[in-house]
N, C-alpha and C positions, 0 to 999 in steps of 0.2 A: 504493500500500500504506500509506504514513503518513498521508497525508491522509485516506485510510478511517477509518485507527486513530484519528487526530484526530475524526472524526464522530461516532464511536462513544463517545467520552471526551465531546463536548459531552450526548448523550442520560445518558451516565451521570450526568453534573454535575446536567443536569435531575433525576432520579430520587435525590438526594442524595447521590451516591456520593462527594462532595468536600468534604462538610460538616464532618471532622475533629471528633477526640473532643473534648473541653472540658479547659482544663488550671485551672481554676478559676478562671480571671483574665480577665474578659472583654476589657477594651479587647486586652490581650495577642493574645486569641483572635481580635479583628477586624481584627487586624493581620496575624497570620500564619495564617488562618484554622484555628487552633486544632493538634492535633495528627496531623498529614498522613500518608498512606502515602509511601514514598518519598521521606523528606525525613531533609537529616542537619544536624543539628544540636550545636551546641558552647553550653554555658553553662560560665560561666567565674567567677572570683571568687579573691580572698585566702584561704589558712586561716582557718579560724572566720567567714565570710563566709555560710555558709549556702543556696550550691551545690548539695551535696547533697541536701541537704533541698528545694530547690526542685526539681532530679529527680525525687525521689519524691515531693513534690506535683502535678506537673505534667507527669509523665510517667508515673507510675503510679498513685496515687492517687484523682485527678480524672478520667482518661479511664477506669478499672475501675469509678467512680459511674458515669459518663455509658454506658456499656457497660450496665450492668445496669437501669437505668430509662430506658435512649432509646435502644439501640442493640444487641438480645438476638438481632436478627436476623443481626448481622456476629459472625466467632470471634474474638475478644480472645486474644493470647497473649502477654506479658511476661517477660521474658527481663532479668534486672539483673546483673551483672557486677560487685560489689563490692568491688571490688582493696584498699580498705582498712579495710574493718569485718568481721567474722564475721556469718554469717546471722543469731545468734539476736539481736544487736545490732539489725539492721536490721529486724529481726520486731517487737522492741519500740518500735521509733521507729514502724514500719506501725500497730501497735496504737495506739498512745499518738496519732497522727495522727488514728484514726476516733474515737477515744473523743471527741476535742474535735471532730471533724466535726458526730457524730451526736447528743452527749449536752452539747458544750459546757462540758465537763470538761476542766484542763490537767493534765496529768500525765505527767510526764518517764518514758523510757525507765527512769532512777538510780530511780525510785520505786516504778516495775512490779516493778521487780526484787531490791526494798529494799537495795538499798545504804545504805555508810554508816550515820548516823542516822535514814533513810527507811524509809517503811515503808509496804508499799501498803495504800489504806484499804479496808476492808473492801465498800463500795459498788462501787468500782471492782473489784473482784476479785468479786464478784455479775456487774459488768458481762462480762467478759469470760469468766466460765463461761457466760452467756446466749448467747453470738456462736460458738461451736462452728460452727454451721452455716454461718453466714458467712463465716468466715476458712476454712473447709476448703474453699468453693466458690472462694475468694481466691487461696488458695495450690496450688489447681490450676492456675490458669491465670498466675499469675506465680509464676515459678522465679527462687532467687537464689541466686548462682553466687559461693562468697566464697575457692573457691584460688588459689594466683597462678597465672599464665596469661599466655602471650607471644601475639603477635598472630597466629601460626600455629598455636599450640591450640586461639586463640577460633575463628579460623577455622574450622578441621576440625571444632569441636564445631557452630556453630551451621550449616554445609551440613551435619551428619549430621544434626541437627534438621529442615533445611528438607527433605533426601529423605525424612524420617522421615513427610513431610508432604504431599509432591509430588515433580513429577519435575522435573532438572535438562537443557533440552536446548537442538539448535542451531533458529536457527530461519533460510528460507531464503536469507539473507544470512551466517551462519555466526558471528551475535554469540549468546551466551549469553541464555537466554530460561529463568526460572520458572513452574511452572505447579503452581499449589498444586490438593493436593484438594478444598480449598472454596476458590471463589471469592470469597468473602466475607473470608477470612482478614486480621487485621489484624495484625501481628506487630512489638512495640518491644522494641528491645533497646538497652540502657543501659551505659556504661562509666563506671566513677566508683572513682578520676581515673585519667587516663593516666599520670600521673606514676610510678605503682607497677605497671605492666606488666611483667613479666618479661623482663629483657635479650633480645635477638636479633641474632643479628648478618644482617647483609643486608651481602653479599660481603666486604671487609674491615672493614668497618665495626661496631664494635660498641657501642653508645652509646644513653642516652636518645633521641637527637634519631632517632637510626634507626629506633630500636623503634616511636615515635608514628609517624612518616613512615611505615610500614610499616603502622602498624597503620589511618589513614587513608586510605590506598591501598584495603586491603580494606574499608572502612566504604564508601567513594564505588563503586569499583567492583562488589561482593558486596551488600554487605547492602543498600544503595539501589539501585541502576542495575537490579543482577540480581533479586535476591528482592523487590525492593519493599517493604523492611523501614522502619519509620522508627525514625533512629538518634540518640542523644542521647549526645555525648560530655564527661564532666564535667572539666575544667582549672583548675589551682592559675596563677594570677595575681600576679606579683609584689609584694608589699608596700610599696614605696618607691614610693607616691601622692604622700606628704607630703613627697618631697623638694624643699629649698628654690626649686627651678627651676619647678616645676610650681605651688610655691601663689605664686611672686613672678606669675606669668601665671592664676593662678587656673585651673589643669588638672588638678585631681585628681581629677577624676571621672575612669572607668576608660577605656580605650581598646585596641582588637583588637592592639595593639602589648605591650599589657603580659602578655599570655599567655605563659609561661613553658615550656620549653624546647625546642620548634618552630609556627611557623606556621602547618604546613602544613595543621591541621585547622581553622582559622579559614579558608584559603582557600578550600577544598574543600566546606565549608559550606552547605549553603540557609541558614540561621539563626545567627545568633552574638548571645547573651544574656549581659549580664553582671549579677552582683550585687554592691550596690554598699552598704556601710553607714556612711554620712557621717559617722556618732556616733565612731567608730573615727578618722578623720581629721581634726574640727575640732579647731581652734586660733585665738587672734586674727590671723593673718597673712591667714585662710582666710575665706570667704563662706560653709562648708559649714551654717553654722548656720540660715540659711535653703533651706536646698538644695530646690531646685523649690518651693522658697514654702511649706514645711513647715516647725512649730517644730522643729527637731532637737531640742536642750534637751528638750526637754518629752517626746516621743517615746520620746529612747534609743535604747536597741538593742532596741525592737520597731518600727524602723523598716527596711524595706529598699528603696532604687531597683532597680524591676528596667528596664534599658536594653537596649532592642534596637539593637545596633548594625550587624548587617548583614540584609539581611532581600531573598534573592532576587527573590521571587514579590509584592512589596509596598515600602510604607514604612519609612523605618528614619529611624534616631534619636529612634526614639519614647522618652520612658518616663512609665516607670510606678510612682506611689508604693505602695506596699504594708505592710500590718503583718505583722510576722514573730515570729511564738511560736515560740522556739528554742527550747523545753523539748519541743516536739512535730514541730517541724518544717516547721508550718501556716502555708500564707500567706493574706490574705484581702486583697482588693483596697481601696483609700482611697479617698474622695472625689476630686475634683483639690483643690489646694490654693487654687483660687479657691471653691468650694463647702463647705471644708471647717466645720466648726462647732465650738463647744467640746462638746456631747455625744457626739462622732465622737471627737474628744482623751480624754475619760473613759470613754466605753465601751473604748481602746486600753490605757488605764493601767489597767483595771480588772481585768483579764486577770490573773489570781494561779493560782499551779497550789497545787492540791490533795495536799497528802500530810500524814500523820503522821508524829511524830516518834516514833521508837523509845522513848525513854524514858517517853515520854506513854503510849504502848502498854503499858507494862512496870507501868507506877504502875497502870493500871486495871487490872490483873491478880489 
């Protein structure tokens, strides 16, 4: 019977059935051959580390492109889970992400929104009454989910999703078997971060550490094993990189130990990614300022390591240098840093977002 099933999976493989979506990042993609059914996954990072934002680059944003211009024949459905922003937050970083996709425009969520002394510029708001059509095809298929929510809510909510869609049954050995109404189905669902989960207790216990431990349970057993869901769970990383111990041994690039307040989803894992931003951590004690042979200095914080440190089904301790537009979200892949050039440096530095200032608004009035 498995070995059948095995057959069957090699002819699928042939027929591309194992090709995974694109998360924008190529070496990334040829590493864990991009974004898989049935794979669960942890990306992890500091606050203000830019985590998030590589989620929804790289698990919504890039595989919804690659779905719609190479992949129209599989059902794409998106499911984010945003334990710590409000949707309409996370709608304007979605927007502010294609605007510099597709028009290569930077302009922050604070600008869409005119905050402040910001103020959105009139092109840009052209732009986005043109994309009606797009964004409604968009936010059919990915739903974002921003009330808090314990791992036995998500639970219930996402099997009344998956019956809503197929049937839940035994199959003749009596383990749990999915069987969607299209076969095709391709279904991610995003947790960002666990840290703000909703308490649960699981028997006396009632704790951070339980509620993740719990809620990892359900990710590896339910939403991977059983639905075949691929899962991406976002984790806060503790901040003491730069403690004296780490840079006297030059360790402060991140590691599956500095994940903060349980394990157990780093072990449970196919993938464990971290984001790492050196600019944050250099000092003279420290090497970071060449870090993988990048100028740091010169870079800043439009620099981000993305490191694969565990990586089931492949290679691990890869990484990978990247430029990161924190005003949008967007990441776009580097050269290596043996390749790199000084026109790769100023095209990186040249990256300025886009807004008006309110009082400028007000003068030409």
């Amino acid at each position: 019977m498995i070995y059948k099933r095995f057959k069957q999976n090699i002819q699928r493989g042939k027929k591309g059935g194992f090709r995974g979506l694109k998360m924008g990042l190529p070496k990334l993609e040829y590493f864990t051959y991009g974004v898989q059914k049935a794979t669960y996954s942890v990306v992890f990072g500091p606050e203000g580390s830019g985590k998030s934002s590589f989620a929804i680059n790289s698990y919504i944003c890039n595989p919804y492109l690659d779905f719609i211009n190479n992949n129209k024949d599989i059902d794409l459905r998106i499911k984010y889970y945003s334990l710590e922003v409000d949707r309409i937050e996370t709608t304007a970083k979605i927007v502010s992400w294609f605007i510099c996709n597709y028009h290569n425009i930077l302009c922050s969520p604070a600008t869409l929104m005119s905050r402040g002394d910001r103020y959105i510029p009139k092109h840009v708001e052209e732009l986005i009454e043109s994309k009606d059509k797009f964004f409604d095809d968009f936010f059919s298929r990915v739903q974002i989910i921003d009330k808090p929510m314990s791992p036995t809510e998500i639970k219930k909510d996402i099997v009344k999703y998956a019956t809503s869609r197929g049937k839940l049954e035994k199959d003749s050995e009596g383990l749990d078997i999915y069987k969607p109404d299209n076969p095709k189905e391709h279904v991610i669902v995003i947790f960002d971060t666990l840290s703000n989960l909703s308490l649960e207790s699981k028997g006396s216990i009632v704790n951070k550490k339980s509620t993740i431990d719990l809620h990892s349970e359900y990710c590896r057993h339910i939403y991977r094993n059983t639905l075949k869901y691929t899962v991406c769970n976002v984790m806060h990383s503790n901040r003491d990189l730069s403690s004296s111990n780490r840079v006297r041994y030059n360790e402060v690039s991140p590691k599956k130990e500095d994940i903060i307040d349980s394990s157990r989803p780093s072990q449970e894992a196919n993938i464990v990614i971290a984001v790492f931003n050196p600019a944050e951590y250099m000092n003279p004690n420290n090497n970071l300022s060449k870090f993988m042979g990048y100028d740091i200095p010169r870079l800043g914080n439009r620099f981000r390591a993305i490191i694969l440190l565990k990586n089931r089904n492949g290679d691990t301790m890869k990484r990978l240098g990247t430029m990161f537009l924190g005003e949008c979200g967007f990441y776009e892949e580097l050269p290596s840093a043996k390749s790199i050039k000084e026109d790769d440096y100023k095209y990186v530095l040249s990256k300025q977002e886009t807004f008006d200032l309110r009082k400028e608004v007000d003068n030409k009035k």
